[in-house]
N, CA, C and O atoms as a MOPAC input file, in Angstrom:
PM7 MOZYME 1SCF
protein

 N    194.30600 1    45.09300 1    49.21500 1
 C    193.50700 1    46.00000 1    48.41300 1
 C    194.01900 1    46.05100 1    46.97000 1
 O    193.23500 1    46.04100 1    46.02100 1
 N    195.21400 1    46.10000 1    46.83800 1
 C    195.81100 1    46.03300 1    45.27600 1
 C    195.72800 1    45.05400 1    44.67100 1
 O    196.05100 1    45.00800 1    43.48400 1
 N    195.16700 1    43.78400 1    45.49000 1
 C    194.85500 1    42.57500 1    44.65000 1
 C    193.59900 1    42.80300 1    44.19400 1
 O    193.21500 1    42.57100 1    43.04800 1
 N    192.97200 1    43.24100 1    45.05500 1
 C    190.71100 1    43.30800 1    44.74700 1
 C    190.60900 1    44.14400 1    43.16700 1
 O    189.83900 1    43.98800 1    42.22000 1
 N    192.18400 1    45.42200 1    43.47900 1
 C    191.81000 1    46.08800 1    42.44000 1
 C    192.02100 1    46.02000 1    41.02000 1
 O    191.60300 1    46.64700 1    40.04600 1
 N    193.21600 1    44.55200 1    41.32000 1
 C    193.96100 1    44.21100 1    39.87300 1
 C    193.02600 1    43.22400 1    39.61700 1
 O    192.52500 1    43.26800 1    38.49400 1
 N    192.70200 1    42.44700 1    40.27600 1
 C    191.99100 1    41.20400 1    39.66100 1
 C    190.28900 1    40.81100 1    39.78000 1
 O    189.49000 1    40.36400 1    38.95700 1
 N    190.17300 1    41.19200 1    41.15400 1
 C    189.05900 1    41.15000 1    41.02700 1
 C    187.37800 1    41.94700 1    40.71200 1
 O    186.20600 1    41.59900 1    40.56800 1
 N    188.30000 1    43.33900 1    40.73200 1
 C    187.26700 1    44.22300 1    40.66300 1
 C    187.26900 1    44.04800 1    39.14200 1
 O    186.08900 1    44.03000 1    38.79300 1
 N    188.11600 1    43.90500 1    38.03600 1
 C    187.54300 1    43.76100 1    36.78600 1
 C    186.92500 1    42.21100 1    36.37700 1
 O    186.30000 1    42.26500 1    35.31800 1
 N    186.95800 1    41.13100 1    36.86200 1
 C    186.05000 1    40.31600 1    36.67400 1
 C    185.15000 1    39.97600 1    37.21500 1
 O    184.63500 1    38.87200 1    37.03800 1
 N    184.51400 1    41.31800 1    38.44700 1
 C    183.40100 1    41.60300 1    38.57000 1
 C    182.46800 1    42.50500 1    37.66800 1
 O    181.24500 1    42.46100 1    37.53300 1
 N    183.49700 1    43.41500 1    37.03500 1
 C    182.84900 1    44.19400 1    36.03700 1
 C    182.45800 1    43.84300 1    34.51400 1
 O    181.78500 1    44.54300 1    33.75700 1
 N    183.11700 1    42.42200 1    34.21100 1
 C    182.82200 1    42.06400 1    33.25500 1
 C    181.39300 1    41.10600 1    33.53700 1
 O    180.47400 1    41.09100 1    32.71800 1
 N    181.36300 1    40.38200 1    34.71600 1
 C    180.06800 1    39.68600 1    35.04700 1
 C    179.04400 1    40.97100 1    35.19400 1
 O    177.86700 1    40.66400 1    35.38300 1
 N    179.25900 1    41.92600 1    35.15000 1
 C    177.62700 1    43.63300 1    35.53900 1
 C    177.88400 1    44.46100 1    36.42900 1
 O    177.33700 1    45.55500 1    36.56100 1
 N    178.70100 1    44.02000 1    37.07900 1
 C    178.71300 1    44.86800 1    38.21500 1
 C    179.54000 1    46.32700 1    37.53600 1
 O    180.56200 1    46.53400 1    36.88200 1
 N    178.07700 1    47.40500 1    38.30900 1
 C    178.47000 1    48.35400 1    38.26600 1
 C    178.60100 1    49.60600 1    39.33800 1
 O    178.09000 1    49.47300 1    40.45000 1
 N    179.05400 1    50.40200 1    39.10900 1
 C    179.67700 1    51.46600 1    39.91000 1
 C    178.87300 1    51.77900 1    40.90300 1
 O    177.87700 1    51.06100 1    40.80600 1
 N    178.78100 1    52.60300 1    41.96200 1
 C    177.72300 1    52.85900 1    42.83700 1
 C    177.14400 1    54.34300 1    41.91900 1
 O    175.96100 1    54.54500 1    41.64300 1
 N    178.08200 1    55.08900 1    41.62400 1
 C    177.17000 1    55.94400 1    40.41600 1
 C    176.58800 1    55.68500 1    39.25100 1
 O    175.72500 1    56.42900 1    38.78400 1
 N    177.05700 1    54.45900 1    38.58500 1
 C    176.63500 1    54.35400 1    37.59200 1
 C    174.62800 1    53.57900 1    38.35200 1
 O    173.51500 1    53.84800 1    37.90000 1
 N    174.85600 1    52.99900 1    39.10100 1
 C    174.05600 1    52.10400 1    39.87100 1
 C    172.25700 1    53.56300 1    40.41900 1
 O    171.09100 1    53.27000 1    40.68300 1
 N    172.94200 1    54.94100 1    40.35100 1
 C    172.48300 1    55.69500 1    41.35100 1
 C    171.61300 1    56.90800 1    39.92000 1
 O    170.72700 1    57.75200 1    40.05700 1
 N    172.25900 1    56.52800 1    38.86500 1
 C    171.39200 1    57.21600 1    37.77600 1
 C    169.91200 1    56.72600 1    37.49200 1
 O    169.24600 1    57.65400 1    37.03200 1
 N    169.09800 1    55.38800 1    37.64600 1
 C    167.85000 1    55.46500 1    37.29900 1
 C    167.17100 1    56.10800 1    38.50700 1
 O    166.05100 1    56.58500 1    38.32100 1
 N    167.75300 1    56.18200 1    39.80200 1
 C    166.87100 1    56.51500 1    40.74900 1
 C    166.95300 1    58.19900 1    40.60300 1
 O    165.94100 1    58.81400 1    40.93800 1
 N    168.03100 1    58.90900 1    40.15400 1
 C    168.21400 1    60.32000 1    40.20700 1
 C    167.20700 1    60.61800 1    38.77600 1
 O    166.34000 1    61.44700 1    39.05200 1
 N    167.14300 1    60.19900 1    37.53800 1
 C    166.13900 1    60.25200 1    36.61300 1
 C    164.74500 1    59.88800 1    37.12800 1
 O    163.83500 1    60.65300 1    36.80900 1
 N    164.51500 1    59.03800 1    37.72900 1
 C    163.36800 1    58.81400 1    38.21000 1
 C    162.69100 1    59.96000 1    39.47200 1
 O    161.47400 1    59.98900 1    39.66000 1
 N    163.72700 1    60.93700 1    40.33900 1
 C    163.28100 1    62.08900 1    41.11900 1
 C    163.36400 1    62.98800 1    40.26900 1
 O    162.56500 1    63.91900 1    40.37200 1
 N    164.42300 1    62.99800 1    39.08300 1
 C    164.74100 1    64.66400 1    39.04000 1
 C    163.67300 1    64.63400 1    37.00200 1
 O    162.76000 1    65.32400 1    36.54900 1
 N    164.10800 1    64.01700 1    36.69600 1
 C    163.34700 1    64.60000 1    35.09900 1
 C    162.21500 1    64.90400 1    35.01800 1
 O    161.49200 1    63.99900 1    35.43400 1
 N    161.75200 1    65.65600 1    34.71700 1
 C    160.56900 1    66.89700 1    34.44900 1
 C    159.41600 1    66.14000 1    33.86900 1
 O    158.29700 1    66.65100 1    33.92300 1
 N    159.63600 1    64.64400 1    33.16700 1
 C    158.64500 1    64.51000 1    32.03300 1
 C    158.08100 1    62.83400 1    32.80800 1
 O    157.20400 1    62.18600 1    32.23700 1
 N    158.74200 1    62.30900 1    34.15900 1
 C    158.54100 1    61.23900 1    34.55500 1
 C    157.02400 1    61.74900 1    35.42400 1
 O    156.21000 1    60.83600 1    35.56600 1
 N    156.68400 1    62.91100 1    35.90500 1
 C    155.21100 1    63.27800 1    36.21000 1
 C    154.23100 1    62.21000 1    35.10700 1
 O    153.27600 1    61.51100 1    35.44600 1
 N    154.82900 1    62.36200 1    33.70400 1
 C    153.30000 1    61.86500 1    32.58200 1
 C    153.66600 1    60.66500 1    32.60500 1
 O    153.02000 1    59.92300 1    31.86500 1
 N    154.57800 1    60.15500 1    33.26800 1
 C    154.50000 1    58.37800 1    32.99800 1
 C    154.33400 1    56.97200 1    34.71500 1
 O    154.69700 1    55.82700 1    34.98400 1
 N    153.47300 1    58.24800 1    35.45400 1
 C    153.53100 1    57.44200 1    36.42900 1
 C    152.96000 1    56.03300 1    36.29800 1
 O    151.94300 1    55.73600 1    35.67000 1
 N    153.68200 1    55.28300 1    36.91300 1
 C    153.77200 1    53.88400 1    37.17400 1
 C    154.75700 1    52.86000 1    36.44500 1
 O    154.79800 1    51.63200 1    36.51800 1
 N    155.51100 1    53.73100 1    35.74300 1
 C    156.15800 1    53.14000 1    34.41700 1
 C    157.43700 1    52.62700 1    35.18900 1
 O    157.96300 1    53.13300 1    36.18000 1
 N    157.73800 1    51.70700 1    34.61900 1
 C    159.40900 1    50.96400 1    35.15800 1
 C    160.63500 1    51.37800 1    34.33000 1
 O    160.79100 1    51.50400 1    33.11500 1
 N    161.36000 1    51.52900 1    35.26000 1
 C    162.80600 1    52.03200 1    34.95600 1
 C    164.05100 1    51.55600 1    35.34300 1
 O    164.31800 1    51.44300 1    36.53900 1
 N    165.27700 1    51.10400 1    33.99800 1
 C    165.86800 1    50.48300 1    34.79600 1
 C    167.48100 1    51.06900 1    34.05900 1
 O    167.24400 1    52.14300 1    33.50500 1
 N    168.32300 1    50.85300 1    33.97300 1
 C    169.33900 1    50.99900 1    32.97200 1
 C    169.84400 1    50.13800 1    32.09800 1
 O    170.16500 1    50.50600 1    30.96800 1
 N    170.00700 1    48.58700 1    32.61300 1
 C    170.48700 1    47.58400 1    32.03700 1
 C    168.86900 1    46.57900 1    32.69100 1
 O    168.59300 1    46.20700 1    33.83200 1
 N    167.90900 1    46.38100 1    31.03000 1
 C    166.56500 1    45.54800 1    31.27600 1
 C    167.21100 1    43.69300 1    31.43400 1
 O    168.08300 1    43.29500 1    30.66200 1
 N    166.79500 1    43.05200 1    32.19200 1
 C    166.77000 1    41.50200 1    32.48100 1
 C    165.38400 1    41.21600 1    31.49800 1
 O    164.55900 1    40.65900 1    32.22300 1
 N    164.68800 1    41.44400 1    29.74700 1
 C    163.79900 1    41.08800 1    29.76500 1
 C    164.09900 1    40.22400 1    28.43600 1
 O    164.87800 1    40.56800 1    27.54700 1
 N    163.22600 1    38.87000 1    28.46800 1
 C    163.61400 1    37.77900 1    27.72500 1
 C    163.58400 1    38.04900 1    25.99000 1
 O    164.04200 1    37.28600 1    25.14000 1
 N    162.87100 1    39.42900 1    25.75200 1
 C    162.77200 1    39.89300 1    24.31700 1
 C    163.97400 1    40.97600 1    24.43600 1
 O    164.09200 1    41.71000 1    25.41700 1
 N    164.97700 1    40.99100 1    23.16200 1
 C    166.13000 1    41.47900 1    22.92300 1
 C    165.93100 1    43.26500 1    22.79000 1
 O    166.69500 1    44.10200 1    23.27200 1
 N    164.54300 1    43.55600 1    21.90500 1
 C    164.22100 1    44.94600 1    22.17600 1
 C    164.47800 1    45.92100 1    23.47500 1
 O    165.11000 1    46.97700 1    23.51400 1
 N    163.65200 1    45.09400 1    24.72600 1
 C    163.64300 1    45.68400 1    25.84700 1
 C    164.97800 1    45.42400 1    26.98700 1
 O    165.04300 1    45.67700 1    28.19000 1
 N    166.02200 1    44.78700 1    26.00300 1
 C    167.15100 1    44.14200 1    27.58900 1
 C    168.01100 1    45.62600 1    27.44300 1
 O    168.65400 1    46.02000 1    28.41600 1
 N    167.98500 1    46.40800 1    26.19400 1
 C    168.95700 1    47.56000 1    26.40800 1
 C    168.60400 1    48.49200 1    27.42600 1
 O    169.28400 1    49.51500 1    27.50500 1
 N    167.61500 1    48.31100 1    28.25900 1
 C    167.03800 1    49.47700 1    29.16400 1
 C    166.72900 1    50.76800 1    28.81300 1
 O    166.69900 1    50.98800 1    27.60200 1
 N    166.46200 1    51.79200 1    29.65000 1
 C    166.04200 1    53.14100 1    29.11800 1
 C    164.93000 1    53.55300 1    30.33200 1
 O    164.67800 1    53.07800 1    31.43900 1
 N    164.42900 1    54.62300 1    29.58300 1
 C    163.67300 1    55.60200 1    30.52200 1
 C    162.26400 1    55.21500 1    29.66700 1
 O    162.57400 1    54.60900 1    28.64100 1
 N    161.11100 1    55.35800 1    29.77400 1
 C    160.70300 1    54.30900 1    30.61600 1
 C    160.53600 1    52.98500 1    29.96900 1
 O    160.59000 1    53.06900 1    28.74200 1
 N    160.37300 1    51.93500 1    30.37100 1
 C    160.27900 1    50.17600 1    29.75300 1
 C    158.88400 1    50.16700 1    30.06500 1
 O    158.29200 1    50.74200 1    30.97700 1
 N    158.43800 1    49.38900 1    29.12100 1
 C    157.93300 1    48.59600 1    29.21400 1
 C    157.24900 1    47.60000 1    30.27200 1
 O    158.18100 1    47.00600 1    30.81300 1
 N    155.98200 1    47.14400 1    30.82200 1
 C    155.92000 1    46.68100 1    31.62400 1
 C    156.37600 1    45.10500 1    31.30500 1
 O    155.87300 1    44.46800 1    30.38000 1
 N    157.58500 1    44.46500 1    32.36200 1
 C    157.10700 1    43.14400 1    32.02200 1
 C    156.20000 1    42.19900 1    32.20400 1
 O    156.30100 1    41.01800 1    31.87200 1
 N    155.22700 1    42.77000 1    32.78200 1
 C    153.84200 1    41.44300 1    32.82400 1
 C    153.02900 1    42.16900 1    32.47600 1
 O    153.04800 1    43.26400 1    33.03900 1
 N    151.94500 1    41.93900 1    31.41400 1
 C    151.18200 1    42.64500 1    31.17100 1
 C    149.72700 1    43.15700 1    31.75500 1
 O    148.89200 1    43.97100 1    31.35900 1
 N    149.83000 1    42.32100 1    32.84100 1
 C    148.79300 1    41.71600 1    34.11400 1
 C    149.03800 1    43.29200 1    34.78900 1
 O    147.99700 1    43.82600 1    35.16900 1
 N    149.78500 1    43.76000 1    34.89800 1
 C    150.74600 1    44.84200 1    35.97900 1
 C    149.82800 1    46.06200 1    35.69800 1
 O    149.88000 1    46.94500 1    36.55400 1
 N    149.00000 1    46.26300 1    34.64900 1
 C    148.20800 1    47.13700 1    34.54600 1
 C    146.53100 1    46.94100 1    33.94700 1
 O    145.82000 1    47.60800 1    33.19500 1
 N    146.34400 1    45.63100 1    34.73600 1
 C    144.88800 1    45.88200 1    34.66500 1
 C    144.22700 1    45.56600 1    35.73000 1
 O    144.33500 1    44.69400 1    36.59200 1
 N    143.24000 1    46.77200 1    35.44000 1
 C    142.63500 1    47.10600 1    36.95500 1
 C    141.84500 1    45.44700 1    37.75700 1
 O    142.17200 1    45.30500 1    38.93500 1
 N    141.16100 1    44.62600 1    37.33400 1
 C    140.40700 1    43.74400 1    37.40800 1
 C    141.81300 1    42.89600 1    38.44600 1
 O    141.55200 1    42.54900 1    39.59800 1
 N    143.05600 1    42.68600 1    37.92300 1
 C    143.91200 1    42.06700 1    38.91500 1
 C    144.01300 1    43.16200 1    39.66800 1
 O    143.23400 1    43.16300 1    40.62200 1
 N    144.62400 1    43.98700 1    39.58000 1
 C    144.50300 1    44.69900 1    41.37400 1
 C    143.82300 1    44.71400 1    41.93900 1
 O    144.03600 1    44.25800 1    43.06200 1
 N    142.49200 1    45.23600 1    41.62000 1
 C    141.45900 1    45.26800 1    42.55200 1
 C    141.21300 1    43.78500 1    43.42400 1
 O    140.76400 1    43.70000 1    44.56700 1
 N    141.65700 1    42.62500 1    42.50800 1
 C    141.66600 1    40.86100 1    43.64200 1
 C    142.35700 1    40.84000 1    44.37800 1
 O    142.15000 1    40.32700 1    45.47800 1
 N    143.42600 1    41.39200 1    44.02900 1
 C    144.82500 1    41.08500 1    45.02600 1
 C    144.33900 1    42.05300 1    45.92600 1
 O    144.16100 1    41.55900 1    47.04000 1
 N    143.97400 1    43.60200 1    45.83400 1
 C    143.73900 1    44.56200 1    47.07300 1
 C    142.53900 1    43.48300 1    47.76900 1
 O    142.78700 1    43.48500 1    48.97400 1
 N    141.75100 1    42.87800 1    47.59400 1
 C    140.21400 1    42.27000 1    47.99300 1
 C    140.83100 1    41.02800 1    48.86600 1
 O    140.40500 1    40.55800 1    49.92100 1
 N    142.06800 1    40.61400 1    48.02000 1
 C    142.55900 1    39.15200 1    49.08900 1
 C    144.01000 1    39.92600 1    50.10400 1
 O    144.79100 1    39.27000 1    50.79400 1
 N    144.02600 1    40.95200 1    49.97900 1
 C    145.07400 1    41.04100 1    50.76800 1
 C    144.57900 1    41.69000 1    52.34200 1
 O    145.15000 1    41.58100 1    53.42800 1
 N    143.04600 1    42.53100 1    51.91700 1
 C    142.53100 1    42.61900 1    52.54700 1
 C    141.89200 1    41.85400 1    53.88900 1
 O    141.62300 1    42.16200 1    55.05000 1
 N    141.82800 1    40.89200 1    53.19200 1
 C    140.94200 1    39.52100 1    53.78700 1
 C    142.29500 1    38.84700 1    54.47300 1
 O    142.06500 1    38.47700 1    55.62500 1
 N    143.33500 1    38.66000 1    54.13100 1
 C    144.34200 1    38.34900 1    54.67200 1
 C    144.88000 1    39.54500 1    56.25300 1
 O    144.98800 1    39.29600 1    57.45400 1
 N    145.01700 1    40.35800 1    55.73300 1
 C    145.37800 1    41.60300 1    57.09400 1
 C    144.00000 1    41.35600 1    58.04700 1
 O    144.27000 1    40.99500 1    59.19300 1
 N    142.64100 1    41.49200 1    57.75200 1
 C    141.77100 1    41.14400 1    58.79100 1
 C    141.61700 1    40.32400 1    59.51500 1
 O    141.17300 1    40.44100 1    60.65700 1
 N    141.98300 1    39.28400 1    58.94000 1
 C    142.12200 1    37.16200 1    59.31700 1
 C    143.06200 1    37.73000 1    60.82800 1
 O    142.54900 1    37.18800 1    61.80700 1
 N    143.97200 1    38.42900 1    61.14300 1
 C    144.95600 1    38.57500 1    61.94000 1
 C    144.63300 1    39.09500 1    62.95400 1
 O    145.46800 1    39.30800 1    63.83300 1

């Protein structure tokens, strides 16, 4: 155990890895803040994976990354073929 903690737990932390609390804050912002009611559907993350440098710092709420993710005309196909898929069965 005193080895994991000398050596390897910090060059896991320099590759991202983070804490199980630090890990447990977008989901507690995402139940508990008062103002996530007016942004349903919105993505949330702490540390963003997104290929423009604006959005990789994360935050409350991002940005969608596909812009597909909110228009109705694709959901409604995918609900129409997924449909057709669950019945096929």
């Amino acid at each position: 155990m005193w080895l994991q903690r000398l050596l390897v737990i910090p060059v896991l932390r320099l590759a991202g890895m983070i804490e199980p609390w630090e890990g447990s804050q977008t989901s507690l912002h995402a139940l508990l803040a008062p103002e996530v009611e007016k942004q349903s559907g919105a993505y949330y993350s702490q540390i963003a994976r997104y290929k423009d440098k604006a959005s990789r710092k994360g935050g409350w709420p991002l940005s969608s990354p596909n812009p597909l993710a909110h228009d109705d005309a694709v959901a409604k196909r995918l609900w129409d073929a997924s449909e057709v898929l669950v019945q096929a069965r």
